[in-house]
N, C-alpha and C positions, 0 to 999 in steps of 0.2 A: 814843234812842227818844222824846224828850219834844218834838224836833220833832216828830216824824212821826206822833205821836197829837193833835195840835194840830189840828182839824178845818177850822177857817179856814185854816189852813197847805195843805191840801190839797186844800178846795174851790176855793180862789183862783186858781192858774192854768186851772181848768177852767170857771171865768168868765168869767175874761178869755178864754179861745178863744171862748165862747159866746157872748161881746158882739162879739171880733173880727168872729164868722161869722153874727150875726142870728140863732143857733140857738136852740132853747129847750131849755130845763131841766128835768125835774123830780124830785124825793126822797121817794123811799117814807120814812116815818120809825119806819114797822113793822120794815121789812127794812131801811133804810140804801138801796138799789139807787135807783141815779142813771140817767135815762134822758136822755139826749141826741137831740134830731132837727134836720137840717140837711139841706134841700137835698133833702128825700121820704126821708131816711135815718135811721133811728135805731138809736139801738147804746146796750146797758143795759152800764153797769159793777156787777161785785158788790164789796162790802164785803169788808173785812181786818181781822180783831180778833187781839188778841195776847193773853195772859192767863197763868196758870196751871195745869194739869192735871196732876194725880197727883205732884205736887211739882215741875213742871217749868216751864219757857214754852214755851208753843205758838202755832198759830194755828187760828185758826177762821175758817169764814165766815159766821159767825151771831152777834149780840149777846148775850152773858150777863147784862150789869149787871153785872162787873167787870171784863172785858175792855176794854183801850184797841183805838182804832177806826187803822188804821197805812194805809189810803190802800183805793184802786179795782184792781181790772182786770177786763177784758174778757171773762174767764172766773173758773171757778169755784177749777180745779186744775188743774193740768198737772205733771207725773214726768217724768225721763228720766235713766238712767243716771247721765249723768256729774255729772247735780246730788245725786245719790243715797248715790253711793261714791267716798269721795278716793280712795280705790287707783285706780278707774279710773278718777277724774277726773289724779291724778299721771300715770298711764299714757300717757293719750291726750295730756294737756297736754307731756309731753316728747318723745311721738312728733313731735307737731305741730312744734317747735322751742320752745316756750317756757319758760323757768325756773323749776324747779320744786324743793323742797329734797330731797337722796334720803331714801328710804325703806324699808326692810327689817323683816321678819320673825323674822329668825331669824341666827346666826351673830356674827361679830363685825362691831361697831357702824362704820358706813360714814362715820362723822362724829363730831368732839369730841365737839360738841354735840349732845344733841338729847331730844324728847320722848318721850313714851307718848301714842298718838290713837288715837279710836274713829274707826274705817271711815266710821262714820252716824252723824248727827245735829248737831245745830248749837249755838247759844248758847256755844258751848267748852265744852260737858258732856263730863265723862268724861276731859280733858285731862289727864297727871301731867307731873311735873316742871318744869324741865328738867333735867338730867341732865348729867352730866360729869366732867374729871380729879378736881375738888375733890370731886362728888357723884355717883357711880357707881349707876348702876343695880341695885340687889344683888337683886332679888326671885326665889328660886330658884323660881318660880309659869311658868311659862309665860305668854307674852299670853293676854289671852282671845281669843276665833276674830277679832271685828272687831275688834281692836287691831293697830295696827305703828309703829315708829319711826319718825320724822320727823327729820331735821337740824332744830338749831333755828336760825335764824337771829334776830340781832339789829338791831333796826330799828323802823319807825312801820309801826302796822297801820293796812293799807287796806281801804276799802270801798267797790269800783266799781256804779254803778248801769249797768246795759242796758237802751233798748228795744230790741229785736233786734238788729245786729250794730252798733248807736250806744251808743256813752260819753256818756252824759245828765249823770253826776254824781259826785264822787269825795270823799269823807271819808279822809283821815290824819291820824290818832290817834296822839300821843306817848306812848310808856310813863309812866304812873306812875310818882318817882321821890322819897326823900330824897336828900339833901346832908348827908354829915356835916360833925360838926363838930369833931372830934377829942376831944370831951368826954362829949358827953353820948351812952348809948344808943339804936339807931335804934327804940326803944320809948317812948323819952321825947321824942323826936323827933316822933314819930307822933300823941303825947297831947297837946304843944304844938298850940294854936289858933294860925294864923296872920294870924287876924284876925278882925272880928267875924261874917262870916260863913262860916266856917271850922269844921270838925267833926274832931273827933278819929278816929284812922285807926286800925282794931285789923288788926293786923298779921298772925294766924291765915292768911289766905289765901294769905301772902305765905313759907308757911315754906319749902317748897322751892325757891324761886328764891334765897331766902336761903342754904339752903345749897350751892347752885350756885356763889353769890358769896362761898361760907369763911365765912360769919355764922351769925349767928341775930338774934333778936328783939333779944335781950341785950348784943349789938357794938357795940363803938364803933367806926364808921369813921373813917377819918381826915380831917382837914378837905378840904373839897370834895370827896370822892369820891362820885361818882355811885352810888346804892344803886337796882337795879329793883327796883318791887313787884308787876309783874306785865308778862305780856308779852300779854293776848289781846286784842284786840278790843274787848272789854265787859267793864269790872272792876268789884269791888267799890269801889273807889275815886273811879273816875267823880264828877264834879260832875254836879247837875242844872243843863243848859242847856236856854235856847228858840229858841237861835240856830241857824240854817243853820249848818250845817259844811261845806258846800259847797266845795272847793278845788280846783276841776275849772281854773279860768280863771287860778289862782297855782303849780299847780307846773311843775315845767321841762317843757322841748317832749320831752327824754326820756323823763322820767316818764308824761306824757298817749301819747304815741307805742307807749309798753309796751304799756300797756290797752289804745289803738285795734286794736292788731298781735291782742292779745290778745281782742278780744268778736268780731271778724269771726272768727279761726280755732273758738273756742267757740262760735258761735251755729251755724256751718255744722257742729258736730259735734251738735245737737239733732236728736233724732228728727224725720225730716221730717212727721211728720204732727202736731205741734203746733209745728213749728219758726218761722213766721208768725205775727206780732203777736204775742211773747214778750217780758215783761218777765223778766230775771234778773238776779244781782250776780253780782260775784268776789269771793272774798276774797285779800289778799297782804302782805307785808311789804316794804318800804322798807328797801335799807339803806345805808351812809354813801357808799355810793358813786352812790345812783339807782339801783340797780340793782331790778328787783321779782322779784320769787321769789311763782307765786303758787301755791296753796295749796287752794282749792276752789270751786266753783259752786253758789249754790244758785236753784232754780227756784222758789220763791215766799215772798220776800223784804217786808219791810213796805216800801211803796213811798215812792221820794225826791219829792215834789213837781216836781222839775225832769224826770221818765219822763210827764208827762200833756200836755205840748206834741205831744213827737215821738209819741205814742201818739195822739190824736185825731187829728193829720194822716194817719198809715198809715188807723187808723177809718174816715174822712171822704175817704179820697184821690178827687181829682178836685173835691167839694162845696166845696173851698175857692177855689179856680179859679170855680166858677161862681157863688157867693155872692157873689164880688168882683167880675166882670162885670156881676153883676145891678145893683150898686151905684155903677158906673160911668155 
């Protein structure tokens, strides 16, 4: 997130298209909203804030003064289904052909592995487990209505950027992890500084994956064994970085190949009446074999800096052709 709140991060390619294209520029600093004209055309981007609300993160499209600012688009909002409900986004992603981990409600567990997930909502809220031989699900509770099992799979989580059915940008994310060391507990492990700028790791977040893997806080692994401390997306543990994570251009031509297979058949599953000029993401997991398993859609995303190339060109189609004739 701490690229993507970086404002010159995200002005900056839509600069450079603007000095490509002779266009002009300009920025409400009331509202944020960026107006672009090229070529007798002009098209306003709105503002993306990320923040807080009622103990949560959210987004907004309006500045708070503590809300981070997470990129433009071309609209306000846009819904649809399958970026709504992983049921139905699992559903349609497996009708479609693509790999997706199973999922169930009710009965006996269709995988080792696997979580507790809420239907809705994003940032990993609401996630339990993982769950399994060592660490069994015991809760005699029923799910609640939007909950159901997921397989879990083990692997790097991903996070594809889309502008409509184009793979713009690709982050994977390696689990969080200790190293034992056959001595010391993976609590004293965690409180070790590994250097000077290095934070000690409270391990709380990390208790049921722990017991997934036979541990707890208080374990001592054995040397070198690989200990996860979390498997989502977004952990507590995360470093703060300013850097592109960007890894669209370095992983294998199978891995890019998944995603492509994958934003064409999910872009053509959007409601056609906002389906044009849509920025969205995937999310998936990576596992040792390349394989991706993905996992859900979501329709308004903090936006990747590398989504404002292909998204002016759709904007602007044609304007760029003739700004470059004129210039000829």
């Amino acid at each position: 997130m701490f690229f993507f709140s970086r404002f010159t991060k995200q002005v900056d390619p839509i600069r450079r298209w603007m000095l490509q294209h002779q266009a002009k520029m300009s920025l409400d600093f009331a509202t944020f909203m960026l107006t672009l004209e090229s070529g007798g055309r002009s098209v306003t981007l709105h503002p993306r804030f990320a923040g807080e609300h009622a103990g949560r993160t959210a987004y907004f499209d309006y500045f708070s003064g503590e809300s981070s600012f997470v990129g433009w688009l071309p609209y306000r909002l846009r819904r649809w289904e399958l970026a709504t409900d992983k049921i139905e986004f699992k559903r349609i992603a497996s009708a479609r052909g693509l790999r997706v981990p199973a999922g169930w409600r009710g009965g006996s567990p269709l995988a080792d592995n696997y979580i507790v997930k809420p239907a809705r909502g994003s940032f990993g809220l609401g996630m339990r487990g993982p769950f399994g031989p060592l660490y069994p699900y015991d809760n005699p509770n029923p799910l609640g209505q939007p909950e159901f099992f997921e397989q879990f799979i083990v692997g790097s989580s991903a996070k594809a950027w889309f502008w409509n059915s184009t793979l713009v940008a690709l982050e994977v994310l390696t689990p969080p992890k200790l190293y034992g060391d056959g001595v010391r507990t993976l609590r004293q492990l965690a409180e070790d500084k590994r250097g000077n700028f290095d934070l000690k790791l409270a391990l709380e977040p990390s208790a049921d994956i722990f017991r997934w893997q036979g541990l707890t806080a208080d374990s001592v692994a054995e040397k070198g064994r690989e200990v996860l401390l979390d498997f989502r997306y977004a952990t507590p543990y995360d470093r703060v970085t300013l850097k592109n994570r960007d890894v669209l251009s370095q992983v294998s031509q199978s891995v890019r190949r998944q995603f492509e297979v994958a934003g064409r058949i999910l872009h053509n599953e959007i409601d056609a009446e906002v389906r044009d000029n849509t920025a969205f993401t995937v999310d998936a997991v990576i596992d040792a074999e390349d394989r991706v398993w993905f996992l859900e859609m979501n329709s308004h995303p903090m936006i990747h800096p590398a989504v404002y190339g292909p998204m002016l060109e759709s904007l602007f189609e044609g304007v760029a052709l003739e700004s470059a004739g004129a210039r000829a």
